[in-house]
N, CA and C of each residue as an Amber inpcrd file, in Angstrom:
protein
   267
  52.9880000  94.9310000  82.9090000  53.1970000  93.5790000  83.3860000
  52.0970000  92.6740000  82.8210000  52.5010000  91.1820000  82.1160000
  51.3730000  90.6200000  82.0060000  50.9770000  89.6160000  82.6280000
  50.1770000  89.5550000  82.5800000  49.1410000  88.7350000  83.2280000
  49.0320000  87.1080000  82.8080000  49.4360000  86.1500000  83.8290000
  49.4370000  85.1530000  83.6650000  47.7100000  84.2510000  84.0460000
  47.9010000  82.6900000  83.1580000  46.5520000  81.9870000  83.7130000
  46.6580000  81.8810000  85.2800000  48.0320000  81.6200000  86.1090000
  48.0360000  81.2810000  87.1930000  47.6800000  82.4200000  88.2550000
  47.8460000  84.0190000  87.7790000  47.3530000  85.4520000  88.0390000
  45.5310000  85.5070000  88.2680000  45.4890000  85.3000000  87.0240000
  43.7570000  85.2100000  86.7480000  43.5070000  84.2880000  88.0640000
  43.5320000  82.8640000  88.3860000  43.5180000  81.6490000  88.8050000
  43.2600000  82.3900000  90.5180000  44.3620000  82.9340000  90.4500000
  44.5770000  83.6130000  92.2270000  43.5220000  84.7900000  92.6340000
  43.6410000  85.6240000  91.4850000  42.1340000  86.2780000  91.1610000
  40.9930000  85.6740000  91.7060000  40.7360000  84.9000000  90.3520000
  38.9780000  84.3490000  90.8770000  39.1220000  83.6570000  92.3180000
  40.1690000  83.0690000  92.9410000  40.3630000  81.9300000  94.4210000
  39.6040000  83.3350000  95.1570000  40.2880000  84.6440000  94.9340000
  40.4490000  85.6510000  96.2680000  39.1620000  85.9850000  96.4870000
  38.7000000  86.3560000  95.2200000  36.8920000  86.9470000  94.9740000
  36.2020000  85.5430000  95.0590000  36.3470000  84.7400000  95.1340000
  35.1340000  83.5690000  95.6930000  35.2690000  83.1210000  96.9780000
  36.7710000  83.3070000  97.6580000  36.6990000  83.3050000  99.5190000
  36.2800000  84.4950000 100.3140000  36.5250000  85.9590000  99.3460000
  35.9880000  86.9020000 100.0760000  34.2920000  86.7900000  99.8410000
  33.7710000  86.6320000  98.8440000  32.1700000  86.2510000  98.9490000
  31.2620000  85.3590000  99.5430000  32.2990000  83.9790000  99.6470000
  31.8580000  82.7620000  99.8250000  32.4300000  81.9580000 101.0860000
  33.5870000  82.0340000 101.2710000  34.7690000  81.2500000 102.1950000
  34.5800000  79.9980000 101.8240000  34.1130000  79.6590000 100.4990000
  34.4140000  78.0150000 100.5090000  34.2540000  78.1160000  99.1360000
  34.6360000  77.0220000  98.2410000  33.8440000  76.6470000  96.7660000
  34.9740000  75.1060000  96.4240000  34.1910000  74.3890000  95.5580000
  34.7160000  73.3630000  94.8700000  35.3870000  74.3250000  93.4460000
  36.7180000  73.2770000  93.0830000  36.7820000  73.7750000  91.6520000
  36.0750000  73.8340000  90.3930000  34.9050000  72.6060000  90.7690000
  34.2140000  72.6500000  89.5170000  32.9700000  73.8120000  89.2880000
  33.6370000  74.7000000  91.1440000  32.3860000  75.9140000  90.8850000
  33.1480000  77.3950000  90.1310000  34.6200000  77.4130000  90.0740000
  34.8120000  78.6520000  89.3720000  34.5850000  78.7700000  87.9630000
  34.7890000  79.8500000  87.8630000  34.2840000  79.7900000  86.2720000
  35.5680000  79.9950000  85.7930000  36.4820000  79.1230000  85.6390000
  37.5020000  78.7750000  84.9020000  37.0250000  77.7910000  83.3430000
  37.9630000  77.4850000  82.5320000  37.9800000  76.4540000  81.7400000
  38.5620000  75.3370000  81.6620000  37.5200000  74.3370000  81.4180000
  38.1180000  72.5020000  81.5810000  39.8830000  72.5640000  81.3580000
  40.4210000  73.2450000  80.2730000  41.2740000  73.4350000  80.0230000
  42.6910000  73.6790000  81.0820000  42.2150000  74.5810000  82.0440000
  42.8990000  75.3120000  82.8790000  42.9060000  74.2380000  84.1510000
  42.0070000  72.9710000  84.4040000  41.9110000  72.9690000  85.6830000
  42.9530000  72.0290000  86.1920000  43.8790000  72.0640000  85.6540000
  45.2850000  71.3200000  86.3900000  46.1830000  72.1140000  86.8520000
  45.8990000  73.6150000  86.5670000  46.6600000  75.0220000  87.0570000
  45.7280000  75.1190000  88.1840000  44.4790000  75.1790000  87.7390000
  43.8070000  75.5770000  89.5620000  43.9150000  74.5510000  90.2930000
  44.1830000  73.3870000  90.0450000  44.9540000  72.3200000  91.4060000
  46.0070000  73.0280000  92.2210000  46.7590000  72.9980000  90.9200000
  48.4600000  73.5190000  91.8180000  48.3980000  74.9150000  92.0040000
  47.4140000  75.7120000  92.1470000  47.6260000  77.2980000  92.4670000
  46.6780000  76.4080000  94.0780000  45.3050000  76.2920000  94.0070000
  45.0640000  75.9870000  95.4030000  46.0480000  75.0550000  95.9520000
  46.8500000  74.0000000  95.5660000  47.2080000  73.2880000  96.6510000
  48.5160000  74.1860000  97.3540000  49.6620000  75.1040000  95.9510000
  50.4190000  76.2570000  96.5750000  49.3660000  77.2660000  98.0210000
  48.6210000  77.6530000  97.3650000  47.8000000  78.6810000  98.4420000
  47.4190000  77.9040000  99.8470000  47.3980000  76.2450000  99.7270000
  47.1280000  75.7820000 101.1920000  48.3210000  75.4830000 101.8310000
  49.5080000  75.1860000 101.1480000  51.0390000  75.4370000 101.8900000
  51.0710000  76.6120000 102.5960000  50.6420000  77.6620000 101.5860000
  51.0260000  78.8940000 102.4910000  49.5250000  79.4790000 102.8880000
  48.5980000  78.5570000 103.4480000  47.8120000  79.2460000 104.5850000
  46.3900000  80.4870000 103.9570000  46.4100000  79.7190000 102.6220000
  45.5520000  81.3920000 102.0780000  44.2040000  79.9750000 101.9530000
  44.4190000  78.8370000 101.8860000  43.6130000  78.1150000 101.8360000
  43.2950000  76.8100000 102.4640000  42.1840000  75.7150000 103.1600000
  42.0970000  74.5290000 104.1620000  40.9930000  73.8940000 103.3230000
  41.4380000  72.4190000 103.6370000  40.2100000  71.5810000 103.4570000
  40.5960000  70.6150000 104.2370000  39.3240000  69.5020000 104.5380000
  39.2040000  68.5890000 105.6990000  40.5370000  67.6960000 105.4590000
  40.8950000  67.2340000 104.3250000  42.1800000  66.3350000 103.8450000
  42.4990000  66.2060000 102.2650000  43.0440000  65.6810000 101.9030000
  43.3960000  65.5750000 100.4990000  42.5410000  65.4220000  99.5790000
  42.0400000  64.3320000 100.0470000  40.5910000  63.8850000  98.6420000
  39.3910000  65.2720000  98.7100000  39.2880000  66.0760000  99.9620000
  38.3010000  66.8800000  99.8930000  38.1720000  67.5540000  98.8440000
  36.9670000  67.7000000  98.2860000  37.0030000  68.9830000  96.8950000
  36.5240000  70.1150000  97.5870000  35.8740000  70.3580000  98.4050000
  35.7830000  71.8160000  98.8830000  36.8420000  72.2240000  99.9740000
  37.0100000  73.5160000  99.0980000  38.3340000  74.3090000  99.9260000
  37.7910000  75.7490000 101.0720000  38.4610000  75.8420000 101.8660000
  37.6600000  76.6570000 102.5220000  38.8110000  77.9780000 102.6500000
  38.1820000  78.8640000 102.8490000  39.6080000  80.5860000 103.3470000
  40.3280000  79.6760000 104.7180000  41.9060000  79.3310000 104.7050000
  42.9760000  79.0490000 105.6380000  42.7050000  80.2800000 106.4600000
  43.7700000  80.3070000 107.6090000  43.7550000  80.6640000 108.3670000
  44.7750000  82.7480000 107.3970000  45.2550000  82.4980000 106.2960000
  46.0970000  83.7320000 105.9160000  45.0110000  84.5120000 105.1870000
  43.7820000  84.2100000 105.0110000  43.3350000  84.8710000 104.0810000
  41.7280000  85.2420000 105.3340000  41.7150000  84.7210000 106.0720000
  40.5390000  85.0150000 107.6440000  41.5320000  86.4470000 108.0540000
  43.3470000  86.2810000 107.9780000  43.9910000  87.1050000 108.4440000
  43.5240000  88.6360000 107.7790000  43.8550000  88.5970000 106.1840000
  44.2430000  89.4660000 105.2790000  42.9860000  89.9260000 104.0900000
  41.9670000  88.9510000 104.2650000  41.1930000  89.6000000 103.9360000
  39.7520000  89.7540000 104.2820000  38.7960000  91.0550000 103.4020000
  37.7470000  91.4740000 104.5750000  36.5420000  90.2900000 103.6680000
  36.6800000  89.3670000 104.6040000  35.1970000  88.1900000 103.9730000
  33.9400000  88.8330000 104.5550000  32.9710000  88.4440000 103.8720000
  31.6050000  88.8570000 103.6260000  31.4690000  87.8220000 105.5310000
  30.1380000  88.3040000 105.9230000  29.4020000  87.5690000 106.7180000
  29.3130000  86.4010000 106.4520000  28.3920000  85.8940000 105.1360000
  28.0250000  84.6780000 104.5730000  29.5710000  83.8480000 104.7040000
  30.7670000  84.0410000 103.6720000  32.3710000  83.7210000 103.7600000
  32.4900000  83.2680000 105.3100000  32.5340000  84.6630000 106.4270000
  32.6650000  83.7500000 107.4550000  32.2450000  82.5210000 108.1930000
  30.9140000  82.5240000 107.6300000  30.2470000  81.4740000 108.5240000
  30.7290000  79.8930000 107.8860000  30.8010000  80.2130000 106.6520000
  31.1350000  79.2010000 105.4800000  32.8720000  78.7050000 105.5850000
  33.2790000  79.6660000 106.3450000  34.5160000  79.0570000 106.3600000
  34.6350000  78.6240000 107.9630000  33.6800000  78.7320000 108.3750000
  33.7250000  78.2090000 110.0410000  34.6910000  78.9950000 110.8120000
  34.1140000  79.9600000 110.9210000  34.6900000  81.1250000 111.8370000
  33.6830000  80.8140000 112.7710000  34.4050000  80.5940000 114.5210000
  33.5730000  80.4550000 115.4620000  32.6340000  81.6260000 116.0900000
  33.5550000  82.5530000 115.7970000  31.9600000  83.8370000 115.8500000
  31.8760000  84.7530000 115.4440000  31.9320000  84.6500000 113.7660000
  31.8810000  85.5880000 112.6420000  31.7440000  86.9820000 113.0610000
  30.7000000  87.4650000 113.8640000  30.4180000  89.1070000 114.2010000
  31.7430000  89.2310000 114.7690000  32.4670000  88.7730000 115.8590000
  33.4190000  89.8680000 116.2010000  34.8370000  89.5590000 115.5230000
  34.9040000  89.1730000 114.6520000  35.8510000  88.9040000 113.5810000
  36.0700000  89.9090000 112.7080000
């Protein structure tokens, strides 16, 4: 199977909310090139809940409520994505 930019894209989103629970786009290490695909892959991923930010204009995105569900975030991730009490999470 190959591997698409929008594959890669969902990639780096998953490994920077499980480390981090938050980042701007201008923090992945994507290329200038690519970054009108990582719009529409995060704004798809905040329809379906894998990703939140305060409102539209916000540039930092934080782990939604599907990805607090489904995946195992770091300590640091939780606090960063405003989990009200990260330890018993």
């Amino acid at each position: 199977m190959t591997r698409t930019a929008r594959d890669d894209i969902w990639s780096t989103i998953i490994k920077r909310l499980v480390d981090e629970g938050e980042f701007k786009i201008s923090d992945l290490d994507i290329p200038e090139s690519r970054r009108h695909t990582v719009r529409r892959v995060c704004r798809e991923m905040e329809k379906m809940g894998y990703l939140e930010r305060d409102n539209e204009q916000s540039k930092t995105w934080r782990a939604g409520e599907k990805a607090e569900l489904h995946l195992n975030l770091s300590m640091r991730a939780q606090v960063n994505a405003g989990l009200d009490d990260p330890v018993s999470n």
